[in-house]
DRENDO-982634 format. One line per 5 residues: number of its first residue (from 1); for each residue x, y, z of N, C-alpha, C. Coordinates in nm, 2 decimals, decimal comma, padded with zeros to 4 digits. Example, Ala and Ser with C-alpha at 12.3 -4.5 7.8 and 13.67 -1.06 7.14 Angstrom:
<rs>
1) 01,32:-00,57:00,78:01,23:-00,45:00,78:01,32:-00,33:00,78; 01,28:-00,22:00,71:01,37:-00,11:00,71:01,29:00,00:00,79
</rs>
This chain:
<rs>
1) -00,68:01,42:-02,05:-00,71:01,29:-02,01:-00,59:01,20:-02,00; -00,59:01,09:-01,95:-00,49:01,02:-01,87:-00,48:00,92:-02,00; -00,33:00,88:-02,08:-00,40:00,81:-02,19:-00,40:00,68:-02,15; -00,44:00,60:-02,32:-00,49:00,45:-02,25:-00,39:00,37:-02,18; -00,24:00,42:-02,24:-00,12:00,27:-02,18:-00,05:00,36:-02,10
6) -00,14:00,44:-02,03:-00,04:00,53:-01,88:-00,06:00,42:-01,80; -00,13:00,30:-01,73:-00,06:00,27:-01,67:-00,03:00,10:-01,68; 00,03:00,01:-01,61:00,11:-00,09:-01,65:00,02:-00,20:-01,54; 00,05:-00,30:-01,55:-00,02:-00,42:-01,46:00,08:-00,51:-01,45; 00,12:-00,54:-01,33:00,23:-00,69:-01,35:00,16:-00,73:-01,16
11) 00,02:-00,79:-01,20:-00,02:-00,91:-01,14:-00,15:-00,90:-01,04; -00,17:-00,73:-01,11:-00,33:-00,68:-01,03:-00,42:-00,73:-01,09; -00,57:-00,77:-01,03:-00,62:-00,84:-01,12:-00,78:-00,71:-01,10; -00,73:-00,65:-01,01:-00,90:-00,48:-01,01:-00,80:-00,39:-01,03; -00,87:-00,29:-01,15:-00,87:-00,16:-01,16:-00,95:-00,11:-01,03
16) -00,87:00,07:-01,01:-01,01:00,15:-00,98:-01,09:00,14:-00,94; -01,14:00,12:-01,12:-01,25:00,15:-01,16:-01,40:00,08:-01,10; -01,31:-00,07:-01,11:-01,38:-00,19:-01,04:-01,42:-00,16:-00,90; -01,28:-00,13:-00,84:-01,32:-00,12:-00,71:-01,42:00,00:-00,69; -01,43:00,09:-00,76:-01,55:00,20:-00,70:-01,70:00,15:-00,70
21) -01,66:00,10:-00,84:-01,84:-00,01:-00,88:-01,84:-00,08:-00,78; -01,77:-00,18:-00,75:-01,81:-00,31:-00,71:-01,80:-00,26:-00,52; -01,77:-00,16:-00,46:-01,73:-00,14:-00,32:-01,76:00,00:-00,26; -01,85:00,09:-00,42:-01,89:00,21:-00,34:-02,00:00,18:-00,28; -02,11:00,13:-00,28:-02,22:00,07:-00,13:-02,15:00,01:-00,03
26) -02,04:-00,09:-00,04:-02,01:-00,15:00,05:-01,97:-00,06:00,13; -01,84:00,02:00,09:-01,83:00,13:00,19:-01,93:00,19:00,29; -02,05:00,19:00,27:-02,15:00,25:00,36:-02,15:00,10:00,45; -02,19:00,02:00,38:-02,22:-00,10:00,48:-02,06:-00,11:00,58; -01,95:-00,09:00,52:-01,87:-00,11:00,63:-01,89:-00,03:00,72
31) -01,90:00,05:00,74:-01,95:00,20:00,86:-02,03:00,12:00,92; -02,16:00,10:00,82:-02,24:00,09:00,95:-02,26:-00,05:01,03; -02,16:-00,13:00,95:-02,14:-00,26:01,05:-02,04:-00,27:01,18; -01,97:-00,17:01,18:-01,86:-00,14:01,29:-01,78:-00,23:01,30; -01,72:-00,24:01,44:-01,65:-00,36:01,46:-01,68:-00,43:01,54
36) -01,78:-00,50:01,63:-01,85:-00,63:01,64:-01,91:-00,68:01,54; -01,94:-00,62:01,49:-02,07:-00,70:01,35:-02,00:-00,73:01,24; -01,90:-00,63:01,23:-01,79:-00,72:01,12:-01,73:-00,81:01,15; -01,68:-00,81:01,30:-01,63:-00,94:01,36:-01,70:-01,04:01,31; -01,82:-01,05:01,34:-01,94:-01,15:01,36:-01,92:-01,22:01,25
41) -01,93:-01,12:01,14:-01,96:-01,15:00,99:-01,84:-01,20:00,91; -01,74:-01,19:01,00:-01,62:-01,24:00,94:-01,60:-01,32:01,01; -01,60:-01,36:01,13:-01,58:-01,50:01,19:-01,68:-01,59:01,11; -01,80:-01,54:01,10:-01,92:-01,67:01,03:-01,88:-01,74:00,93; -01,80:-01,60:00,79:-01,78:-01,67:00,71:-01,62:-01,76:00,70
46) -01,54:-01,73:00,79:-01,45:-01,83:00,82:-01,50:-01,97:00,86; -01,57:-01,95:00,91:-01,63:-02,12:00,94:-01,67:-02,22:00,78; -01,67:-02,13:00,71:-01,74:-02,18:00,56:-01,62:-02,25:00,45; -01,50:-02,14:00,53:-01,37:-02,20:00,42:-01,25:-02,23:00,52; -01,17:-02,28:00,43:-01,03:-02,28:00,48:-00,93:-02,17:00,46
51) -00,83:-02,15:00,56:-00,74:-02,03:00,48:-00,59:-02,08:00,43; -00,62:-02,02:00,31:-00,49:-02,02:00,21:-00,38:-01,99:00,28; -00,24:-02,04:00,27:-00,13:-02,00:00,32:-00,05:-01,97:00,20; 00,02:-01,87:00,10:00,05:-01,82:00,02:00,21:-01,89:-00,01; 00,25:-01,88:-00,11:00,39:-01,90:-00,08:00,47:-01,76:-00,12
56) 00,57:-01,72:-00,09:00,65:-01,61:-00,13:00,61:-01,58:-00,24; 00,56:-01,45:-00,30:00,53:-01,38:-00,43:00,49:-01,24:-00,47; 00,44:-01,14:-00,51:00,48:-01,04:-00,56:00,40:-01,01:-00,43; 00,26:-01,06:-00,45:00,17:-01,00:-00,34:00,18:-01,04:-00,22; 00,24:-01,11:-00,19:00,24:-01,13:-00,03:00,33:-01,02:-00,01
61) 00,45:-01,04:-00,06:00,55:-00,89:-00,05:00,52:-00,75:-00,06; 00,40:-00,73:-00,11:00,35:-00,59:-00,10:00,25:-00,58:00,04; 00,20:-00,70:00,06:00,09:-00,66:00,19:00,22:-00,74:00,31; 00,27:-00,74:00,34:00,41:-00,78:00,41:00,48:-00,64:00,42; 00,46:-00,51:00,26:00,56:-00,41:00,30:00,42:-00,27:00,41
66) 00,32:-00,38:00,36:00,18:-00,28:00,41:00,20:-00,31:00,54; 00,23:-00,44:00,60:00,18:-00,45:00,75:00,30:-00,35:00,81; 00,40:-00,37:00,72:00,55:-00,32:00,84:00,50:-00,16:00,82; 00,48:-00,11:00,76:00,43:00,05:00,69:00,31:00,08:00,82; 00,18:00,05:00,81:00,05:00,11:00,86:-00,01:-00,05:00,93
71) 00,04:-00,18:00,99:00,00:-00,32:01,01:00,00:-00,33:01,15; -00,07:-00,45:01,22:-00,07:-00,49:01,36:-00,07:-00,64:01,32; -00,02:-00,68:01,39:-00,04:-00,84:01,44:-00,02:-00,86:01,58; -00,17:-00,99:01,58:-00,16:-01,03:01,69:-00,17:-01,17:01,69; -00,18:-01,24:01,78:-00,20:-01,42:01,77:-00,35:-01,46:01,71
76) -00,42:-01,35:01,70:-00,59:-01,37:01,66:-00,63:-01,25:01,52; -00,53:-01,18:01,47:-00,55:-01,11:01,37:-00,49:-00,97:01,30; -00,47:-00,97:01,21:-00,35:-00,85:01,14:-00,49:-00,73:01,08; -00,40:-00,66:01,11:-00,50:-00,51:01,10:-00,42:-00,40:01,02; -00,48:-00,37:00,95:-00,39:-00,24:00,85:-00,48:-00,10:00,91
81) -00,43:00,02:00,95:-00,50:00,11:00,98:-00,46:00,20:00,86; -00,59:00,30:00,80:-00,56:00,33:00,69:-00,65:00,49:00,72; -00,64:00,63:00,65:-00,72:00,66:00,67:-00,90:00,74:00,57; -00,99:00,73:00,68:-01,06:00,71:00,54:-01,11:00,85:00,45; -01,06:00,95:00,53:-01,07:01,08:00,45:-01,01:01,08:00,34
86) -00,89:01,00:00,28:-00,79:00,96:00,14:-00,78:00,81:00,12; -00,84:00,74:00,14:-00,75:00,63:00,11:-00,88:00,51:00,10; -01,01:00,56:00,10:-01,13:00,48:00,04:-01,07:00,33:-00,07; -00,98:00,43:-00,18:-01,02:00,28:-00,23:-00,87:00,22:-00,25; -00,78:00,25:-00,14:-00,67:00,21:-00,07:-00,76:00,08:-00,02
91) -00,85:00,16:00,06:-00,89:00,00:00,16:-00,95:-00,08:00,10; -01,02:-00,06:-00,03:-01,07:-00,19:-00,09:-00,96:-00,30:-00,17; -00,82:-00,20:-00,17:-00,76:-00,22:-00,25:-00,69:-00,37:-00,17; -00,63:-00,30:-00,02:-00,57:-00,41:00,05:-00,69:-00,52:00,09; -00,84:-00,50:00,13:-00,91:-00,61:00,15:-00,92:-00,72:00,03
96) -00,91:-00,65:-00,13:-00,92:-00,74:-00,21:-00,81:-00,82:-00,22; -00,68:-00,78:-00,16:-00,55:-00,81:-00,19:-00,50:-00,96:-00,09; -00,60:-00,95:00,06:-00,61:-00,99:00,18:-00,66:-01,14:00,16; -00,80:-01,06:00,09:-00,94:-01,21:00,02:-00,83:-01,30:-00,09; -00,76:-01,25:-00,15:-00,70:-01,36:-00,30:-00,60:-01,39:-00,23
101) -00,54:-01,32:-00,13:-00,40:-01,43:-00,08:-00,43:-01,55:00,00; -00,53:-01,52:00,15:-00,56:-01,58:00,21:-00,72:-01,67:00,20; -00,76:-01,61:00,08:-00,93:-01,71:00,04:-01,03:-01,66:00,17; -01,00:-01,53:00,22:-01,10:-01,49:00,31:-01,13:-01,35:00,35; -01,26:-01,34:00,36:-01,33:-01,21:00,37:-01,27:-01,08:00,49
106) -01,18:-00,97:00,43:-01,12:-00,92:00,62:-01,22:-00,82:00,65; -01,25:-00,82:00,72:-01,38:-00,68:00,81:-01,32:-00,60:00,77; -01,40:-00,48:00,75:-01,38:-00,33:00,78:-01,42:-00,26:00,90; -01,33:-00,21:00,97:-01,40:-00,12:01,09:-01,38:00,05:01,07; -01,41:00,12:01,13:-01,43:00,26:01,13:-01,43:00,31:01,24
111) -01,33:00,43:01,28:-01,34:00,47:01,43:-01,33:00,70:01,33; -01,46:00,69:01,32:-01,44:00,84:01,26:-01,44:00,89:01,36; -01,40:00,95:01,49:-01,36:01,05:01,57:-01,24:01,03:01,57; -01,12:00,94:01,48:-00,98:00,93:01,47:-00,96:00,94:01,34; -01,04:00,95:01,26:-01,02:00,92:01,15:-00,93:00,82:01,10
116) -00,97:00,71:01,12:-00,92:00,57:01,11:-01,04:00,46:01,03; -00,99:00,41:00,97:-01,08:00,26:00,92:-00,97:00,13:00,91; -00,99:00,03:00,92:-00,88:-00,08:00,99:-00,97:-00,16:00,87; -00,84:-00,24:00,82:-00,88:-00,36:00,74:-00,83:-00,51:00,79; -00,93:-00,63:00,90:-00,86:-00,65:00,93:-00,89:-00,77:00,91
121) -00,81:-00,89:00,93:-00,82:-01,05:00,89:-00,81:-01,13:01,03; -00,92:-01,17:01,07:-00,96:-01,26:01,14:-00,91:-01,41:01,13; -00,80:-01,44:01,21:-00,74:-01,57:01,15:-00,62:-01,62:01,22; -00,60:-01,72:01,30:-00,53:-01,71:01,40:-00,39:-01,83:01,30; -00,45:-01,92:01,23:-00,41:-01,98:01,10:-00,27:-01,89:01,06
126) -00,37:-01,78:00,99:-00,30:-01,68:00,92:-00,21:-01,62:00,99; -00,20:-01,57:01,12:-00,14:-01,43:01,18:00,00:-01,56:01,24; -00,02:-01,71:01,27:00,07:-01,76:01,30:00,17:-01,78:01,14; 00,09:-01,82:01,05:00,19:-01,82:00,97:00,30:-01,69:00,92; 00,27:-01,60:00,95:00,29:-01,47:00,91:00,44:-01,44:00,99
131) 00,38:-01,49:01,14:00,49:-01,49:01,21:00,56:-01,59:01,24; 00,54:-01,68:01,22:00,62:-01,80:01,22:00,73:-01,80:01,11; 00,65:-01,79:00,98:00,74:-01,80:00,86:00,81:-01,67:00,85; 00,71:-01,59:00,82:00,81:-01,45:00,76:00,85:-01,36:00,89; 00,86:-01,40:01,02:00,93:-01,31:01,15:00,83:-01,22:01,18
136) 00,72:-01,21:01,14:00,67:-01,04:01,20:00,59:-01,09:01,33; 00,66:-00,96:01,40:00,66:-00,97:01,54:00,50:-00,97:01,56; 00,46:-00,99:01,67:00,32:-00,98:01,72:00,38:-00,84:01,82; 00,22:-00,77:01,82:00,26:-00,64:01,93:00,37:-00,51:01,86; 00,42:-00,45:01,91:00,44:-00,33:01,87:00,55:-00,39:01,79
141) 00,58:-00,30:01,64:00,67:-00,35:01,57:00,80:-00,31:01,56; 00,82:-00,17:01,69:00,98:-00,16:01,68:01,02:-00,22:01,79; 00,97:-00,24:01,92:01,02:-00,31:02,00:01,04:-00,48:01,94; 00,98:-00,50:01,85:00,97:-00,67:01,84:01,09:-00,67:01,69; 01,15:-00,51:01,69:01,23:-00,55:01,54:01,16:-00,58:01,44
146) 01,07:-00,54:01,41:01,03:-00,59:01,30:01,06:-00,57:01,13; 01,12:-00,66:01,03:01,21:-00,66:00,99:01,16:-00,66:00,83; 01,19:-00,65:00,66:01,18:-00,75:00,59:01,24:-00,84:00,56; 01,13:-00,96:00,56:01,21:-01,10:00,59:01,36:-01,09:00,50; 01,43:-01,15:00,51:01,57:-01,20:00,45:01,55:-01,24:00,26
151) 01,44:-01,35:00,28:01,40:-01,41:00,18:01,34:-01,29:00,07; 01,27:-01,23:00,12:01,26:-01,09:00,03:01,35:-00,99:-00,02; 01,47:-00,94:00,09:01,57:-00,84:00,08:01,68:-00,90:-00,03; 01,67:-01,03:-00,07:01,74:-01,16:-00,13:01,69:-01,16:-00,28; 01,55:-01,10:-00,26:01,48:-01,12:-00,47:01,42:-01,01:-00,51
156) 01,47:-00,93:-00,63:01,45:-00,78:-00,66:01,32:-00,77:-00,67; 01,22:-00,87:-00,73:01,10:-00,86:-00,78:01,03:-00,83:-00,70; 01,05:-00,93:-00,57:00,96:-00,92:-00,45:01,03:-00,82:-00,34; 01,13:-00,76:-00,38:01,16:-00,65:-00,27:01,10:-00,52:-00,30; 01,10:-00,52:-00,45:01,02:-00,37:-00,49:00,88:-00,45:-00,47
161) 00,82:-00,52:-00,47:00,71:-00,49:-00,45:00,68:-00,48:-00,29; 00,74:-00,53:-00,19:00,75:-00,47:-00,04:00,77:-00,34:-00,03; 00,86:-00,30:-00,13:00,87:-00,14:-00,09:00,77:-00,06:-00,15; 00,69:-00,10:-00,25:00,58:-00,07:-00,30:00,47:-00,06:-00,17; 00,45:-00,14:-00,12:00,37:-00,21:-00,01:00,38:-00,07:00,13
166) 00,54:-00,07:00,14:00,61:00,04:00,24:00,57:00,17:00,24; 00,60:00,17:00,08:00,61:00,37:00,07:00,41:00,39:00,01; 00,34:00,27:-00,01:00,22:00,31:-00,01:00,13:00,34:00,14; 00,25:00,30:00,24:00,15:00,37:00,38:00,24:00,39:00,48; 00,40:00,40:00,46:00,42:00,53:00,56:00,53:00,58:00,51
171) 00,52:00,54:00,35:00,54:00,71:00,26:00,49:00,79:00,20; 00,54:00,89:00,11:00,49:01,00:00,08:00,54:01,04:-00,07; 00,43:01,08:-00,13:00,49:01,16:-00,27:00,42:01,31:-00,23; 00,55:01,37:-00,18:00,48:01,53:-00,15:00,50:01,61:-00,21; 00,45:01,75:-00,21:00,51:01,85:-00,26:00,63:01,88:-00,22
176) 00,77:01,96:-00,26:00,87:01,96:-00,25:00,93:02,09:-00,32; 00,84:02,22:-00,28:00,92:02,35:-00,36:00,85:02,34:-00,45; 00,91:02,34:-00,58:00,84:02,31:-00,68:00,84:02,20:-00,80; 00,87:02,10:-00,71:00,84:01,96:-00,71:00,79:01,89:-00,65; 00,81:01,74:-00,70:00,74:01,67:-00,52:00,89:01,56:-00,51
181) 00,89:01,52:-00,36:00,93:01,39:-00,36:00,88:01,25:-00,31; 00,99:01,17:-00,30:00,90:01,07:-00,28:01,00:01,05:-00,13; 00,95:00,98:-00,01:01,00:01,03:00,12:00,93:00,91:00,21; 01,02:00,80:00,29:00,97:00,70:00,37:00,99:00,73:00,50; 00,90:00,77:00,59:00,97:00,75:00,68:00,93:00,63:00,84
186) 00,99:00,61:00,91:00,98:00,51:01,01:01,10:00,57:01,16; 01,04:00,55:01,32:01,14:00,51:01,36:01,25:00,36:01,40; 01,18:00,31:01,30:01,24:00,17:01,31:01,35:00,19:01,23; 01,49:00,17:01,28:01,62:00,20:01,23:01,66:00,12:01,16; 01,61:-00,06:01,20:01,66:-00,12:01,11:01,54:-00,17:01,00
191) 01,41:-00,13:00,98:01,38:-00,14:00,87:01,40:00,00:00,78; 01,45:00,07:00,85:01,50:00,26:00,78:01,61:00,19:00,70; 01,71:00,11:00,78:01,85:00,05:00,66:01,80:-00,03:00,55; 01,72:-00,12:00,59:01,66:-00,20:00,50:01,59:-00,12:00,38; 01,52:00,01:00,36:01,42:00,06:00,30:01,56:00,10:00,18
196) 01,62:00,19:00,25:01,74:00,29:00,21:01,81:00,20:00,11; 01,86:00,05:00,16:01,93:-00,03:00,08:01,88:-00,05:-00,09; 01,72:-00,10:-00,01:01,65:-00,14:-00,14:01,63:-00,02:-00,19; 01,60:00,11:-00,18:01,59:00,24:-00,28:01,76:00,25:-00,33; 01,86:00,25:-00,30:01,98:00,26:-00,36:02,01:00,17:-00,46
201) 02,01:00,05:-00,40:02,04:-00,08:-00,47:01,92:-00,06:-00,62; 01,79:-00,03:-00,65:01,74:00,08:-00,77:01,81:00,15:-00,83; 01,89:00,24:-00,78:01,90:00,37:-00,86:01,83:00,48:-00,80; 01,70:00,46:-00,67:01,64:00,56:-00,67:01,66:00,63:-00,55; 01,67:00,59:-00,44:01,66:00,71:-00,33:01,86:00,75:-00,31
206) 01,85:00,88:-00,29:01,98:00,99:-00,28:01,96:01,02:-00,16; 01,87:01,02:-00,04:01,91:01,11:00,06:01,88:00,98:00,21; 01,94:01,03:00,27:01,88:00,95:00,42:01,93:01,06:00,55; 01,84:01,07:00,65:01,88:01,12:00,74:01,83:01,01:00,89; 01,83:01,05:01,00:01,77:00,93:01,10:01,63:00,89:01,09
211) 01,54:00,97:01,02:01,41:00,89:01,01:01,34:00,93:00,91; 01,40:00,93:00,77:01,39:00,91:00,65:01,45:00,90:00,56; 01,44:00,84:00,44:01,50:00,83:00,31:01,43:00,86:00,19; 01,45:00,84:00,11:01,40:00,88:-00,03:01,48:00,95:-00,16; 01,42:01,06:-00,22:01,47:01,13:-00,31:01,39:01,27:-00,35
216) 01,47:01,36:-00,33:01,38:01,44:-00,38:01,41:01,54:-00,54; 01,49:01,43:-00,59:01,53:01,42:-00,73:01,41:01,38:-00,85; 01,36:01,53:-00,94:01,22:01,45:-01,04:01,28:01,37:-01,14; 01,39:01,36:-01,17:01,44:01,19:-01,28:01,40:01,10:-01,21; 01,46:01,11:-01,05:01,43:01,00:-00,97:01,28:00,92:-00,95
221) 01,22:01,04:-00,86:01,07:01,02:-00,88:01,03:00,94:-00,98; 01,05:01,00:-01,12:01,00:00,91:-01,26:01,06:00,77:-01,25; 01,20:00,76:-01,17:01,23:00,63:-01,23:01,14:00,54:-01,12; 01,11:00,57:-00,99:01,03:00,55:-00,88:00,90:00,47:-00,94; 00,85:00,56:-00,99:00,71:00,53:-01,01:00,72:00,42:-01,18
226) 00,80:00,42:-01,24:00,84:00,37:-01,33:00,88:00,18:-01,31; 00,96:00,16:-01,20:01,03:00,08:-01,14:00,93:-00,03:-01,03; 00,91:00,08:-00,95:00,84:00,03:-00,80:00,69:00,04:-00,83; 00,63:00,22:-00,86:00,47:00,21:-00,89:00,45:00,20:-00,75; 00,28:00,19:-00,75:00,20:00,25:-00,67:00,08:00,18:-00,67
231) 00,04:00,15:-00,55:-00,14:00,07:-00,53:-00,22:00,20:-00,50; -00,17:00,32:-00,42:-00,22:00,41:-00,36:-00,28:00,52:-00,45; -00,38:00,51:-00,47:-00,46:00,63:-00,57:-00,40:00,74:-00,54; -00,38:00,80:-00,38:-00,31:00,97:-00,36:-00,18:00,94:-00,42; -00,09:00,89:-00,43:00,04:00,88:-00,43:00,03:00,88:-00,60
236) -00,08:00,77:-00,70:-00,06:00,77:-00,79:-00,09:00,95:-00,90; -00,21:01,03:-00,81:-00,26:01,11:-00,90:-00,17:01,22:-00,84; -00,12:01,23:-00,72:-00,01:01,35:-00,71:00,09:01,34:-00,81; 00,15:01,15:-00,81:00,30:01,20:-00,94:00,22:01,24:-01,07; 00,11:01,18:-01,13:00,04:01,18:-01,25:00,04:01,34:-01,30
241) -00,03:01,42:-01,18:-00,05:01,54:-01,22:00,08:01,63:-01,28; 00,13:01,56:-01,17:00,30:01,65:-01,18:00,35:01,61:-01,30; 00,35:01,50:-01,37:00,41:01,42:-01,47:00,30:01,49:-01,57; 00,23:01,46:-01,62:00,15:01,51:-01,71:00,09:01,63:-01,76; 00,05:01,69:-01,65:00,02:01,85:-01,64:00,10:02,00:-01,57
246) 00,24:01,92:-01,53:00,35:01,97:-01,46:00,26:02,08:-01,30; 00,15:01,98:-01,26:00,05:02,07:-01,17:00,10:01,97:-01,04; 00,12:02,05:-00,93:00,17:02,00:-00,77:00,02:02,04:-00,68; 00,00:01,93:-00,65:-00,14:01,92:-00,57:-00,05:01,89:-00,45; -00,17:02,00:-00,37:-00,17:01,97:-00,19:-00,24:01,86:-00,15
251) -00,19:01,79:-00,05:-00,28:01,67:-00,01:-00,46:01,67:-00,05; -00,45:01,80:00,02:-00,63:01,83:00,02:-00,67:01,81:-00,14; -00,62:01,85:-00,22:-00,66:01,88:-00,35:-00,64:01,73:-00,44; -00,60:01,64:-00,34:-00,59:01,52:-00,46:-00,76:01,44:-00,46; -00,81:01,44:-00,39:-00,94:01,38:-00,37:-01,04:01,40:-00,49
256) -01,02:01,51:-00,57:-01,10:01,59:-00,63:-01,06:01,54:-00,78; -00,91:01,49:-00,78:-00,88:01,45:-00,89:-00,92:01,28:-00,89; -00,96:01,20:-00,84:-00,90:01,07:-00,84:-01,07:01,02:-00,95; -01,13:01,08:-00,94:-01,23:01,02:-01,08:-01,16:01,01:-01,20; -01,11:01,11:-01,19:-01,01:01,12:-01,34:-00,93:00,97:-01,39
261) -00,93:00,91:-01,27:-00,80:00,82:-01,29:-00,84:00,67:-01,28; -00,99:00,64:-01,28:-01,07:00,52:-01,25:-00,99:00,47:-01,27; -00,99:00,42:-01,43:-00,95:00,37:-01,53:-00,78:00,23:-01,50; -00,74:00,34:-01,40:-00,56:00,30:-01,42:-00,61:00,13:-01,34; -00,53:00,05:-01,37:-00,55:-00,07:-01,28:-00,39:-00,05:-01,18
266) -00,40:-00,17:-01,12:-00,32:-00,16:-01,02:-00,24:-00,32:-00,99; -00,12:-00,28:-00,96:-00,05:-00,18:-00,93:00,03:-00,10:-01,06; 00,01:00,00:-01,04:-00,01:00,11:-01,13:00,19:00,14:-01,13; 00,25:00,13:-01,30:00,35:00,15:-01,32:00,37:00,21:-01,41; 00,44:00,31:-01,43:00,50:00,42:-01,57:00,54:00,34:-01,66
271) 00,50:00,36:-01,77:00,53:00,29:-01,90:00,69:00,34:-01,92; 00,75:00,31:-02,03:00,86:00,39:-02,09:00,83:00,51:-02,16; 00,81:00,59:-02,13:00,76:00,73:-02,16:00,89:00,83:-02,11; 00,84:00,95:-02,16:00,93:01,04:-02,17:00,93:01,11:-02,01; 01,06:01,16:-01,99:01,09:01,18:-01,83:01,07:01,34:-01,83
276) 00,94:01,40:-01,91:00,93:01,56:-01,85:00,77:01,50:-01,81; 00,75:01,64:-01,78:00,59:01,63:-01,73:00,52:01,68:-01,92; 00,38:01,63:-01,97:00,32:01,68:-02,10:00,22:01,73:-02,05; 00,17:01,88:-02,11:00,08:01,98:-02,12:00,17:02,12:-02,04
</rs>
């Protein structure tokens, strides 16, 4: 069993565990509302509130490192594509993340013949400020450069948590021989320098080639998940197993484990603990 101070909190306010209770029906209801009817239902309830405009902080910097990772923006709404064969309570994770920055409800849509589900925020408010203040381009994000802002690359707190944000959706903690590593990749060159800087400037990523960086060093790893941590259930129970049970799960095989791990809240960080894997 996973013990009780395996994992750490600096500013999540749902475990898991919450999110399974509180969002395993909903999940059905997202499916079967699609994407007109979540539209509908998310425009209605925009009419009821105002939207929050955040100021620079841990969380905006993680869903900032989400949009540049797996995000769209457009002048009428930002969309995270996620997928839902792994990443179920990924997506409750960023809608909850979405609702407490901006004070509003984002749809879920579902396109299962792509295996895709989209978390997305309805908000023309929002998608200007987004781009106005912090530069993210509208439309495709390597032609528009899309960058992390200055003002982040500038404060350690809020850069790991962007790169937190990053490496939870277009990176990887994979198998690696008979380890795993941890591995970003993008063809955006200059958010590839940007990623590379902030993993060095850590201590943690050793390698770069033209369309990735990372480490595939297990000190590293540990200081990775130690340091930066993880919103992403797969990413969390692949290092966990490897760290605790010295066991390397294939993608397929992490699904099976993530009951195990209700419990961890998020975003999920290594204690000071010892740098082998126990059992």
């Amino acid at each position: 069993m996973v013990p009780d101070n395996w994992g750490r909190v600096k500013g999540g306010k749902k475990g898991i565990e919450a999110m399974f209770t509180k969002h395993g029906e909903k999940l059905k209801e997202w499916r079967a509302k699609g994407g007109k009817a979540a539209q509908k239902h998310l425009l209605s309830d925009l009419t009821k509130k105002d939207v929050l405009l955040p100021s620079l902080n841990e969380k905006l910097s993680e869903l900032i490192g989400i949009y540049l990772g797996d995000g769209t923006l457009t002048k009428y709404f930002l969309k995270i594509s996620l997928d839902p064969r792994y990443d179920l309570s990924y997506v409750s994770y960023v809608k909850a993340l979405i609702e407490d920055l901006f004070g509003v409800l984002p749809a879920i849509r579902e396109e299962k013949d792509r295996n895709l589900i989209y978390v997305q925020l309805f908000s023309k408010t929002a998608c200007e400020y987004l781009h106005n203040e912090w530069n993210l381009p509208y439309g495709d994000k390597v032609r528009g450069k899309a960058a992390i802002p200055n003002a982040i690359m500038k404060n350690r707190n809020v850069a790991i948590a962007c790169l937190r944000g990053l490496m939870d959706t277009d990176g990887s903690v994979s198998k690696d021989g008979n380890s795993i590593s941890v591995r970003f990749y993008s063809h955006n060159k200059i958010l590839m320098d940007q990623v590379e800087s902030v993993g060095r400037s850590l201590g943690i990523f050793t390698f770069r080639n033209p369309l990735e960086t990372g480490t595939k060093s297990w000190d590293k790893v540990v200081d990775y998940f130690r340091i930066v941590g993880s919103s992403n259930l797969g990413h969390i129970v692949r290092f966990s197993e490897k760290f605790l049970a010295n066991k390397i799960l294939y993608k397929e095989e992490v699904i099976e484990h993530y009951k195990k791990y209700k419990g961890i809240r998020l975003p999920f960080k290594l204690g000071n603990r010892a740098r082998s894997p126990v059992g």
